[in-house]
C-alpha positions as CSV (number, residue, x, y, z in Angstrom):
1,X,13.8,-19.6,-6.9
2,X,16.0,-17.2,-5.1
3,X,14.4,-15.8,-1.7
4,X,15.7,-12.8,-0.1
5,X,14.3,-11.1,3.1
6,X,15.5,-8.1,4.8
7,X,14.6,-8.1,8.5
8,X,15.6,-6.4,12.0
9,X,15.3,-7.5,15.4
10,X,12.0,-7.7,17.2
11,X,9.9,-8.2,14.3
12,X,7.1,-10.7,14.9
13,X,6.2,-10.5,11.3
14,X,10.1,-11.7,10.6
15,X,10.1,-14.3,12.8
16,X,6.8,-15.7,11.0
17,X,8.3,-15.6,7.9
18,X,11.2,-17.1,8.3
19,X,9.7,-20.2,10.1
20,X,7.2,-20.2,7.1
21,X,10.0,-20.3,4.6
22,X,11.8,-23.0,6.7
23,X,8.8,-25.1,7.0
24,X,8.5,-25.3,3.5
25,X,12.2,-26.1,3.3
26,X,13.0,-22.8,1.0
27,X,16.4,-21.4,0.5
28,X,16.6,-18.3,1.6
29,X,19.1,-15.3,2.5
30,X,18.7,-13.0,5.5
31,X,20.0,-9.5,5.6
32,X,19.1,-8.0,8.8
33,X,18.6,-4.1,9.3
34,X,21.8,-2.0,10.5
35,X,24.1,-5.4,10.2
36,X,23.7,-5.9,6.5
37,X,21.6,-2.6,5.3
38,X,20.5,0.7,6.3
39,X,17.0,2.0,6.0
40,X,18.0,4.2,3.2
41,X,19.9,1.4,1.1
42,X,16.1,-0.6,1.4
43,X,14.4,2.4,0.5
44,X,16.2,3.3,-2.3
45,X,16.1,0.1,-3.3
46,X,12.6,-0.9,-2.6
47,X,10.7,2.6,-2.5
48,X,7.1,0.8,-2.0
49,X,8.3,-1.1,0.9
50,X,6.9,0.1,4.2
51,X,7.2,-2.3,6.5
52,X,9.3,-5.6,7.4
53,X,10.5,-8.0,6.3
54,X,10.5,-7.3,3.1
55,X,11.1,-10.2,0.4
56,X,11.7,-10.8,-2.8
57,X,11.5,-14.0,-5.3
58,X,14.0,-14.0,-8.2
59,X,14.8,-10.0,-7.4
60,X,11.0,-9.1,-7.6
61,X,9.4,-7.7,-4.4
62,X,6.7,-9.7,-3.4
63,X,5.4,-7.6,0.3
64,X,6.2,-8.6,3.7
65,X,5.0,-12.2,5.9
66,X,1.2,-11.6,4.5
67,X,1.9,-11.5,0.7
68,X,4.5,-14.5,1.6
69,X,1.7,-16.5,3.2
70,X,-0.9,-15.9,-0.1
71,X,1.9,-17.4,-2.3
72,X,2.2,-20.4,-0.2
73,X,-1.7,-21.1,0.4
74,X,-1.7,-20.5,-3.8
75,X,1.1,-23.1,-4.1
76,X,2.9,-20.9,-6.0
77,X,5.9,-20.6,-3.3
């Protein structure tokens, strides 16, 4: 399973994730807005995206820290 979530600075929602992700001891890669990415690279690459962090699971976009908390209370993270 390859995790990927884009994040900036100052984003509760971020912070969430991540400890989520590390609590469950996932694997995962951080890019962080204006470090790694620009706004335009993630919208052009995820157009439906609106808010952060956005993830993705094996290169499909799964939402931000909500849809990321469903998987896990699903077992399917």
């Amino acid at each position: 399973m390859a995790i990927v979530m884009y994040s900036k600075n100052e984003c509760s929602f971020c912070d969430k994730a991540r400890e989520l992700l590390r609590q469950e001891g996932k694997f995962f890669i951080e890019y962080k807005l204006e470090r790694d990415f620009s706004r335009e690279t993630l919208k052009a690459l995820y157009p439906s995206a609106k808010t952060f962090p956005v993830i993705t699971i094996d290169s499909r976009y799964i939402g931000g820290y909500n849809e990321l908390s469903k998987l896990k209370e699903e077992g399917k993270l």
